[in-house]
C-alpha positions in Angstrom: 99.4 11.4 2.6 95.7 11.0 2.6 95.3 11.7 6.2 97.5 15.1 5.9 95.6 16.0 2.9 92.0 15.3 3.6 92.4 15.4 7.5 91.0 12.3 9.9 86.9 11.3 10.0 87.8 8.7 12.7 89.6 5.7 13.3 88.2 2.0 13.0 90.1 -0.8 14.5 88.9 -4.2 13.1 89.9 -7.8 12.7 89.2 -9.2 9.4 89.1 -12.7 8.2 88.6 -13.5 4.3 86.6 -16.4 2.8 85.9 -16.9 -1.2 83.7 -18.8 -3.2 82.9 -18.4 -6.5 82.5 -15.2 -7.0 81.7 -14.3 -3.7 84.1 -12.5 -0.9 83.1 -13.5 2.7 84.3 -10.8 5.3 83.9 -12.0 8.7 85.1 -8.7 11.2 85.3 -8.0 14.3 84.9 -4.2 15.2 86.7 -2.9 18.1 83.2 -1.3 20.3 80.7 -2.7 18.3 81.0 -6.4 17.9 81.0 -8.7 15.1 80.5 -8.0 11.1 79.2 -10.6 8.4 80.2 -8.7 4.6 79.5 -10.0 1.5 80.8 -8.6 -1.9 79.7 -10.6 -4.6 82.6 -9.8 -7.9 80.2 -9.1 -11.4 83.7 -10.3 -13.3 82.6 -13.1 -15.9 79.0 -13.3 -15.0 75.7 -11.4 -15.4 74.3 -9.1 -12.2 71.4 -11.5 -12.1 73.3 -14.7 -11.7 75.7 -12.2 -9.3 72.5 -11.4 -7.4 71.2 -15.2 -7.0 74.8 -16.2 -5.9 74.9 -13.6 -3.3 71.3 -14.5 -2.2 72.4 -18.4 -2.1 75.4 -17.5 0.3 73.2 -15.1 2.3 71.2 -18.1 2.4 73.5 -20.7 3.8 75.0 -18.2 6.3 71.1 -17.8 7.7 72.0 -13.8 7.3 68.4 -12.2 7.4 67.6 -8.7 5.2 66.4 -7.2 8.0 69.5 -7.5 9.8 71.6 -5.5 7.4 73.7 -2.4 8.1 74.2 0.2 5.2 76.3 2.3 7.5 79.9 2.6 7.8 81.9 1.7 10.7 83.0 4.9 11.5 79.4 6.5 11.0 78.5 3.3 13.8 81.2 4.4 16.2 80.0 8.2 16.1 76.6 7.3 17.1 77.7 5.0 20.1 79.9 8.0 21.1 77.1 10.3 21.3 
């Protein structure tokens, strides 16, 4: 329905593996063309954003996931460019 409605942008073809704790959702992907993914989605249910903040930064942390590595670009938007 959405696709006939809004049309297609692109297609993204992952494998996604889940981990939890606490609060914390641990996406591990692998993107079909571009490699492999580390997401973290820290959940502000129950607790403040600072203590949501410090958990995230604890799990960043222990995964050795550096700031400077991060990717604020979608998939698709990723897929474009290595087309191009």
């Amino acid at each position: 329905v959405l696709r006939y409605a809004l049309g297609e942008g692109g297609r993204v073809r992952k494998r996604r593996r889940l981990y939890l704790f606490e609060h914390t959702r641990i996406h591990l992907d692998e993107v079909e063309g571009l490699g492999s993914f580390v997401e973290l989605e820290t959940v502000l249910s129950g607790q403040s954003e600072a203590d949501a903040r410090a958990e995230l930064e604890r799990v960043a942390d222990a995964l050795g996931l550096e700031a400077e590595e991060q990717v604020a670009t979608a998939y698709v938007d990723l897929l474009d460019r290595e087309r191009s």
